[in-house]
C-alpha positions in Angstrom: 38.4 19.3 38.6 36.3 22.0 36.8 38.1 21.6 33.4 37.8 17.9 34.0 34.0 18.0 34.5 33.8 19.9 30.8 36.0 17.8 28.7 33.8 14.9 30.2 30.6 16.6 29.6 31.6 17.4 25.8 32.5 13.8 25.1 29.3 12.6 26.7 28.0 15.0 23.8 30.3 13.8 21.0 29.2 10.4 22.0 25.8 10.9 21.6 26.1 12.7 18.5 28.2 10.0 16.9 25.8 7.1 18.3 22.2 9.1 17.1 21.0 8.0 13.8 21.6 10.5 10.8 17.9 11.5 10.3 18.2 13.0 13.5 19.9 15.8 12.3 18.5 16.4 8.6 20.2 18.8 6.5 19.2 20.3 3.3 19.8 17.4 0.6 21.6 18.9 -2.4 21.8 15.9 -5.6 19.9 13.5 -3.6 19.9 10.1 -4.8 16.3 8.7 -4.0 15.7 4.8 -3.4 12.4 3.4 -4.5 11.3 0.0 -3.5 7.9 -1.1 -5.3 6.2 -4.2 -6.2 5.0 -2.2 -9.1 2.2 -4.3 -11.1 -0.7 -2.3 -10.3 0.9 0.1 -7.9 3.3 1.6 -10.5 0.8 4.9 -10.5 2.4 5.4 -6.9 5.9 5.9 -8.2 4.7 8.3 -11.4 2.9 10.5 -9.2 5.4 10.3 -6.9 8.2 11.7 -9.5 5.5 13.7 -10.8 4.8 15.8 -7.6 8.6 16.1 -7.2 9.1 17.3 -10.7 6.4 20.3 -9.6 8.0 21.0 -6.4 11.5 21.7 -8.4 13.0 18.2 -7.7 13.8 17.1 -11.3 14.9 13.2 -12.0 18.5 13.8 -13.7 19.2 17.4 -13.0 19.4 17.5 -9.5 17.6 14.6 -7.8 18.5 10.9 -9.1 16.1 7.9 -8.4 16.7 4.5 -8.4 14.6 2.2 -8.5 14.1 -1.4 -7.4 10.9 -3.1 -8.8 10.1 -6.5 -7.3 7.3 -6.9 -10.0 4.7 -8.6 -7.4 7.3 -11.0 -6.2 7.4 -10.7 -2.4 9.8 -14.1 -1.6 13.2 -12.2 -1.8 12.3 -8.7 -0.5 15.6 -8.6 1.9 18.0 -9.3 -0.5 16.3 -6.7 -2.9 16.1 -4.6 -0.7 19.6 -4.8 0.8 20.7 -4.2 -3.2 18.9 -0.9 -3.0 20.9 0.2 0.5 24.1 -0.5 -1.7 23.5 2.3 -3.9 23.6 4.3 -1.0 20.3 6.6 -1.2 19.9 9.4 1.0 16.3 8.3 1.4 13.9 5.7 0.8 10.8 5.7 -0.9 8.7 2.1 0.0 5.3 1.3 -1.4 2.9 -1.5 -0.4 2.9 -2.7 3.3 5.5 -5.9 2.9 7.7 -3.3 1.2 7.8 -0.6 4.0 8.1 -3.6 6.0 11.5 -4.9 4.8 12.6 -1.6 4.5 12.1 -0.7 8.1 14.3 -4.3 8.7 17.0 -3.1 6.7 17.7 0.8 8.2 17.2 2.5 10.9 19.2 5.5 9.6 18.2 6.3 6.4 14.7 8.3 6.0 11.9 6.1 4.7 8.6 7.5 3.5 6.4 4.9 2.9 3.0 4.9 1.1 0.0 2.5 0.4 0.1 0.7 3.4 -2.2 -0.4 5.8 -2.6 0.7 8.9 1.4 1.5 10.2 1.1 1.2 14.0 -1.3 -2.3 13.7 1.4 -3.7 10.7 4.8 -2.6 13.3 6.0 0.0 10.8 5.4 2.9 14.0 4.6 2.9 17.3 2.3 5.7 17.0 0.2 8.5 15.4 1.0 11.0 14.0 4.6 10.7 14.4 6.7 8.4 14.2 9.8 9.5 16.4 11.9 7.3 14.2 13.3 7.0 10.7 9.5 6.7 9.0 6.8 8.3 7.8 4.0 8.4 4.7 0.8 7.8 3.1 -1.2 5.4 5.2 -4.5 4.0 2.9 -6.1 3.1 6.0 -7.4 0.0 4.5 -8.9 -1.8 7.2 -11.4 1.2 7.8 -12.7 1.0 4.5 -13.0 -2.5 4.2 -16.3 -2.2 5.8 -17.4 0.5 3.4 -16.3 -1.4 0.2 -18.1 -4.5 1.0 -21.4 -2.2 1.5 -20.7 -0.8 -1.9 -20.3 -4.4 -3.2 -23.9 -5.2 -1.5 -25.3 -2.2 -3.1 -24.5 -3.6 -6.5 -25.7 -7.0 -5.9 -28.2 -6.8 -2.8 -28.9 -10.7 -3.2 -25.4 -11.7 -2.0 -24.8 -14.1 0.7 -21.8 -15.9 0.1 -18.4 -14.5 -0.3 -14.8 -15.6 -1.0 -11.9 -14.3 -0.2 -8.2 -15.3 -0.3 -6.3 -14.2 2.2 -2.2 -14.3 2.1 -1.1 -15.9 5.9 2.1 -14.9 5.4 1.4 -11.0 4.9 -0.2 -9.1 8.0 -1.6 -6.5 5.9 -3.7 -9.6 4.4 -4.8 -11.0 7.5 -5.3 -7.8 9.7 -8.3 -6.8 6.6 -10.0 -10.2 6.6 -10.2 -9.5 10.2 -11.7 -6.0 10.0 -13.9 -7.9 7.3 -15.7 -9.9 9.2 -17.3 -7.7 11.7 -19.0 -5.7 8.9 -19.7 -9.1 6.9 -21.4 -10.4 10.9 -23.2 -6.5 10.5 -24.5 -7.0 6.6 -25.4 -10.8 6.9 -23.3 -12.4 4.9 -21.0 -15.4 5.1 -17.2 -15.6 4.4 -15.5 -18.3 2.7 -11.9 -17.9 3.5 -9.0 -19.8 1.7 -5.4 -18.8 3.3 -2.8 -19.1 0.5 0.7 -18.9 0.3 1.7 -19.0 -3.0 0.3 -19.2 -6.7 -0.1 -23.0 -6.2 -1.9 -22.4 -3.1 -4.5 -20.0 -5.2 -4.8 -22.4 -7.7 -6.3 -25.4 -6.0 -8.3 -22.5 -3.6 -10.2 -21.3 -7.1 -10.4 -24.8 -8.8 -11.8 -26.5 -5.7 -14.0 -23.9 -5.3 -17.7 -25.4 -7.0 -19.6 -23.2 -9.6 -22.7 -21.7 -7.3 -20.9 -22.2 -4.0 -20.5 -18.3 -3.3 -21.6 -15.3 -4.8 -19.0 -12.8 -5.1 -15.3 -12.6 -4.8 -13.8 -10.0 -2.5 -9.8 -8.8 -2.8 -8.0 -7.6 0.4 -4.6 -6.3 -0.1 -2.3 -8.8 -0.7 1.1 -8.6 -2.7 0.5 -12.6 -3.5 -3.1 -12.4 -4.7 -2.6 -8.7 -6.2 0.1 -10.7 -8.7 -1.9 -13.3 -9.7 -4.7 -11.6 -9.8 -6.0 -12.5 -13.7 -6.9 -16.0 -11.6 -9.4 -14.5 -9.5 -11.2 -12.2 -12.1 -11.0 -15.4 -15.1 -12.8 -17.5 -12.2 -15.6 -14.5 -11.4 -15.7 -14.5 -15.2 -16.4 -17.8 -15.9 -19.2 -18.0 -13.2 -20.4 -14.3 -13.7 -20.0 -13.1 -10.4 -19.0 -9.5 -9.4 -15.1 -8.9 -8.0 -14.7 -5.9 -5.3 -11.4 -4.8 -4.9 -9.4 -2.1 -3.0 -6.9 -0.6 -6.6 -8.1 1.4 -9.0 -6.0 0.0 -11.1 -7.5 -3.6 -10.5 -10.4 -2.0 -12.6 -8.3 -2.9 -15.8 -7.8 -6.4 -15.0 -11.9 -6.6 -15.0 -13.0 -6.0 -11.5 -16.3 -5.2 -11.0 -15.9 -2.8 -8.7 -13.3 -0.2 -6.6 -13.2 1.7 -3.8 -10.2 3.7 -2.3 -7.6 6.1 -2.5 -6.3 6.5 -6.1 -3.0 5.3 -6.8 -1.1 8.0 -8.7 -2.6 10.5 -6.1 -1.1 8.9 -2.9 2.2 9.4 -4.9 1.8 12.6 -5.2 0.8 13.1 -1.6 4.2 11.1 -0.6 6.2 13.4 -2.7 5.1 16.4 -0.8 6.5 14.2 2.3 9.9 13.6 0.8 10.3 17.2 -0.3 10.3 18.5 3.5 12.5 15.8 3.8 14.7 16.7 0.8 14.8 20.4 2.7 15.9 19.0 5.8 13.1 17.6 8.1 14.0 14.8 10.1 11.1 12.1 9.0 9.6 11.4 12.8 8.7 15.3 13.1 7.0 14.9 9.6 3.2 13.7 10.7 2.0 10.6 8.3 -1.0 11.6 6.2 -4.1 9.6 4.7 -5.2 10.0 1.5 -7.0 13.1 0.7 -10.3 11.4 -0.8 -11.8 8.1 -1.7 -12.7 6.9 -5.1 -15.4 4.6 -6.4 -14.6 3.0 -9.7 -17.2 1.0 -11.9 -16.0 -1.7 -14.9 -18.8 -1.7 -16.8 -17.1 -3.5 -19.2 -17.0 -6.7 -16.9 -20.8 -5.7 -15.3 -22.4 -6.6 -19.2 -19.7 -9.1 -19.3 -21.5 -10.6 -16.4 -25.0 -10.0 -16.6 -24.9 -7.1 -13.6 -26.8 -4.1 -13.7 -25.5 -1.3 -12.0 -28.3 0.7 -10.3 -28.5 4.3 -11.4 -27.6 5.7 -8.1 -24.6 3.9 -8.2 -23.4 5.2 -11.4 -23.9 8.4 -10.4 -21.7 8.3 -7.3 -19.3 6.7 -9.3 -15.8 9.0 -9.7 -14.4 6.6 -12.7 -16.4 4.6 -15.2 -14.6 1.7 -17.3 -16.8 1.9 -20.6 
């Protein structure tokens, strides 16, 4: 009975080991081939400094690390089969940037380590249960962007006290969309100013929502983070153009497409802060006892480029507080 009770004690043991997912039981990766998932566009920055803060930590694309990538380029209709193509080259972890991104990847594994970064907020989009770990195959950058929604339209006000009216398109079909038009309107309810929402679900959708839209009807445009809108994103700032009206948006990088205005974490440095992540995982920490991060600072950005272009004066005090100037 005794050796009985031990043999049926160790396979209880093999049989958990066997059923556990891998990233339970990380081990120093040696070669490790690294999947990246990325709408790029705008959010290529977040793969350079990714590869950039590897490089620096010893992890070198071609010597010892290999990286494949898989760049939707801002389509998000066929992220699952994209991102099953990824899986098939077998990477021994998974880098996913942008929330819809992290999102498919989470659908597709639960066994492979994922670090994720610009997302909203992780545990409000289903990507964890909890903060600051996620006991599961994830973790990453978090840009926290429905806390600074708030902020960003104050900036926004700050340039053009007089506004009243505001549009924004908001993607139904991504929650990262329509969680931070809902964090909008409380501080919109809190500033005094209306929002004129259009839901959109494709190009077509934006279209009609800008063209409908009459010249003097609102006073401003305001970006949330959207994959959709973030692609076709020239519509928006050729419309604010056209009826010289300032654009707020969340990317630095939207700058160069002529927004009027940024504020948020900088792209290339959230890479960089997600390549420190993937090195501990690279030297054998299991991603759930890795705690996710938020960026380490905000930026403000300024086109003042677009503000002439427009006929918008930046005060002073704003120019001053500003980290990155478009001249």
């Amino acid at each position: 009975m005794k050796m009985y009770s031990i043999s049926f004690g160790i396979v209880l043991v093999v049989f958990n080991l066997v059923g556990a997912p891998a990233w339970l039981f990380s081990a120093q990766l040696d070669n490790a081939r690294i999947g990246v998932f990325t709408p790029g566009l705008t959010l290529g920055p977040v793969r350079e400094g990714m590869e950039e803060g590897l490089a620096r930590l010893g992890h070198l694309r071609g010597k010892n690390i290999t990286i494949v990538v898989e760049d939707t380029k801002g389509i998000a209709a066929d992220l699952a089969p994209r991102m099953a193509k990824l899986l098939s080259a077998k990477p021994d972890v998974l880098v996913a940037v942008s929330t819809d991104h992290a999102q498919a990847a989470k659908r597709a594994t639960s066994t492979v380590p994922i670090v994720f970064a610009w997302v909203g907020d992780p545990v409000q989009v289903g990507l964890v249960d909890s903060y600051p770990y996620s006991k599961s195959n994830l973790t990453g950058v978090t840009v926290i962007g429905d806390t600074l929604t708030g902020k960003r339209l104050q900036v926004l006000l700050e340039i053009v006290p007089k506004t009243k009216r505001i549009m924004v398109l908001v993607a139904a079909k991504e929650s990262v969309s329509v969680s931070a038009f809902r964090s909008l309107e409380p501080a919109a309810q809190k500033f005094g100013v209306q929002l004129v929402r259009h839901d959109v679900t494709d190009k077509g959708d934006i279209v009609k929502a800008l063209e409908e839209m009459p010249r003097g009807s609102v006073d401003a445009i305001f970006h949330v983070p959207s994959t959709l809108v973030r692609t076709n994103f020239d519509l928006l700032a050729k419309r604010a153009e056209r009826d010289r009206i300032p654009l707020a948006v969340h990317e630095d990088g939207l700058l160069e497409r002529e927004a009027l205005v940024s504020y948020g974490p900088n792209t290339r440095l959230v890479g960089l802060q997600a390549a420190n992540l993937l090195n501990k995982i690279l030297k054998g920490t299991g991603p759930g006892e890795i705690m996710i991060e938020t960026p380490d600072r905000f930026f403000l950005g300024i086109n003042q480029i677009t503000a002439k272009q427009i006929g918008i004066k930046i005060p002073p005090e704003i120019l001053g507080r500003a980290d990155r100037l478009v001249q």
